[in-house]
C-alpha angles and dihedrals in degrees: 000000000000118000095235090171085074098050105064114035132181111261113245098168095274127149121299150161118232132245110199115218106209117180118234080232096056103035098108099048093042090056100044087058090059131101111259094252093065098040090061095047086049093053099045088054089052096247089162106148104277126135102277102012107164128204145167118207125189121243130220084272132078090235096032120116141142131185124238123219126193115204142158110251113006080183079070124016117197124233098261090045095106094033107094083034098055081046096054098044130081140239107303144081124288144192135188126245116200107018134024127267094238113147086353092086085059083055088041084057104044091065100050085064117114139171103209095148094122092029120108084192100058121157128200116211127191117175107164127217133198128232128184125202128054127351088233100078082052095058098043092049083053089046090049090041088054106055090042085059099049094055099047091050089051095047100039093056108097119249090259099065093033105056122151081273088055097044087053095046098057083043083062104041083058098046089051085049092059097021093246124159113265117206123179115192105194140161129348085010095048090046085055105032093039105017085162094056088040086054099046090047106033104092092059127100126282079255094057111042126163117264141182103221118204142174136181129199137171153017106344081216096058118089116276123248116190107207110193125186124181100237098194088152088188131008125196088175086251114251091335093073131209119230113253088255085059099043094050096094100026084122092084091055085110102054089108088068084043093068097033089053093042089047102047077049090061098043091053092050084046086056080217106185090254133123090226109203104184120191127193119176102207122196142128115243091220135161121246147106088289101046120116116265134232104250087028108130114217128193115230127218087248092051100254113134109215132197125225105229096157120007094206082079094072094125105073087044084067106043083044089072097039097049085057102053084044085055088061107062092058104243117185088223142010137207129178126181119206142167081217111145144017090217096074091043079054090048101036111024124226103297100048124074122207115233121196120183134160103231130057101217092058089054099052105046086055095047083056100053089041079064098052108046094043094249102120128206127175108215112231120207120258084221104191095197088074091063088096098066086058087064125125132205097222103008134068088242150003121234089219132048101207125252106316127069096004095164094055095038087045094051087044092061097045081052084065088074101040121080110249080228098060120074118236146162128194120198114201103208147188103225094193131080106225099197130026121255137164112295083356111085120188110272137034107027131167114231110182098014098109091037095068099031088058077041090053101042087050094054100044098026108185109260 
């Protein structure tokens, strides 16, 4: 993983080059004001006024530069204001000029990521900025950067190498890191404590057998938080199949487990006065003699018989049986993350997670914090109305609703197997960045993840 600590530094007064902030509003007086010299460099590159205009303008020295950066407001930099500017420079250390980095170095983070696991060319960069203020703001745009990065590199690794094993071995390299309790549910006591996630699971491989994946941090006395990710590490949609379009990306299925497990990770680091239990069903979706049916009927851990009607909604089966082992522990909130539907990716679109909770005051206040960190999420209604198209003729309950609403009938049935009396929230998630931007490359990409984890350390602030 990239080593983010080395990439935004207090500034002590060292050595840097300077980025100059210049405002769209005040492009054409500021350069007006410049030597000619820079006024002609800055014209060649295009530095013209718009919103991320880049530049680099020679000094009175042979070796003497500095970059130039148009933004909107240099009284309050976004987070991806520094992002096409810390990819386009090269190696060195850098500080602003006219304006402060703020949630920019989060930005300035974010696009010296890389996944060049599979790559024989990779390049290390490692452009530094300085930030003033307190180290604090240091250490919480490392932690964000952290756990970004942990879910990209999870999603981004092909099935092959990111099977259910895999998935529970980088769950235990993390729980040895923070001394955390590690438990592995797996075969015939899987198939009778979590006969949803056995089902699910069963037609795959010996490698890659179905597991319950569970850790456990923190003081016994401190309020419980149940985290829950959908850890599907490759769907085929079961026997009914997905077409190959639809295949392509199935790698990133378990991107739900990859930002609860980045998450638990953070608030680990972040020591936050929780007892953190995390849950990630892990199993492979896969096509064989063993594989679930559609018309079987499978008993869930909570009781509730539920009827197959398409095996290609096998996500919500898993995290069924896991939201209801997290229930009984009697956790004061629960939040799953899931790639569970196409309908909110219809609805939504690629960059903006649903979020579903029953209780207001749980969606607002992440939709407040989503604001305010720049990680936004749309909140979709739990319409109760729409339970009945999850009926079924000879079960309690369908696994799928039919062809309209699929996100709300999917997170109502997920309601089923969380208690009306706990808060919680489920963010059905993408997971994938379609198109390339600054700070953003195209893949594995956490949506939500900052948003809970400014939610959680607001909640339960360090004393």
């Amino acid at each position: 993983m990239t080593d983010f600590n080395s990439l935004i530094q207090p500034d002590n007064g060292q050595d840097a080059r300077t980025i100059e902030i210049v405002a769209v509003a005040d492009h054409d007086e500021w350069l007006g004001s410049q030597p000619s010299s820079v006024r002609a460099a800055a014209t060649a590159q295009k530095f013209e006024g718009k919103k991320g205009d880049f530049a680099i303008v020679q000094g009175a020295g042979e070796d003497e530069w500095r970059a130039l950066l148009c933004v909107a407001d240099p009284a309050a930099l976004d987070i991806w204001a520094l992002a096409k500017a810390a990819d386009a420079l090269p190696e060195g250390t850098y500080r602003l000029k006219g304006a402060d980095v703020g949630d920019a170095g989060l930005g300035w983070l974010f696009a010296h990521y890389r996944y060049d696991r599979y790559r024989s060319d990779a390049k290390v960069k490692g452009a530094r900025i300085l930030l003033t203020g307190e180290p604090a703001r240091i250490d919480m745009a490392i932690l964000q950067a952290r756990a970004t990065a942990l879910v990209r590199d999870l999603v981004n690794t092909p099935a092959a190498d990111m099977g259910p094993e895999q998935l529970e071995a980088e769950v235990a390299t993390i729980a040895k890191a923070h001394k955390a309790e590690l438990t592995v549910t797996r075969g015939a006591e899987l198939e009778k404590g979590y006969p949803l996630i056995h089902a699910v699971g069963k037609g795959a491989a010996r490698d890659y057998a179905p597991r319950l994946i569970e850790l456990v941090w923190g003081d016994e006395r401190h309020p419980r938080v149940a985290i829950v990710g959908k850890g599907v590490c490759f769907d085929s949609g079961g026997l009914d199949i997905k077409p190959a379009a639809g295949m392509r990306l199935m790698k990133k299925d378990m991107g739900g487990a990859a930002h609860a497990l980045a998450l638990s990770d953070a608030i680990m680091q972040a020591r936050l006065p929780v007892r953190l239990h995390m849950l990630v069903p892990a199993v492979e979706n896969a096509i064989s003699g063993s594989a679930f049916r559609p018309g079987d009927i499978i008993a869930s851990r909570k009781g509730i018989k539920v009827e197959i009607d398409n095996t290609d909604a096998e996500g919500r089966l898993v995290l069924a049986d896991a939201l209801a082992k997290a229930v009984e522990s009697e956790p004061e909130l629960i939040i799953d993350f899931a790639t569970l539907t196409g309908a909110a990716r219809t609805a939504l679109g690629p960059e903006l997670p649903a979020l579903f909770a029953n209780e207001d005051a749980l969606a607002d206040a992440l939709l407040d914090t989503a604001d305010s960190v720049g990680d936004p999420v749309w909140r979709m209604p739990l319409w109760q109305p729409y339970l009945d198209m999850l009926d079924s003729d000879i079960a309690d309950i369908s696994n799928s609703g039919g062809a309209f609403a699929g996100a709300i009938t999917a997170a109502l049935f997920l309601q089923k197997f969380v208690s009306n009396d706990v808060p919680w929230a489920h963010f059905d998630t993408y997971a994938w960045r379609v198109t390339a931007k600054p700070g953003r490359p195209k893949g594995g990409e956490a949506l939500g993840l900052r948003a809970v984890l400014r939610y959680l350390t607001e909640r339960y602030p360090v004393r």
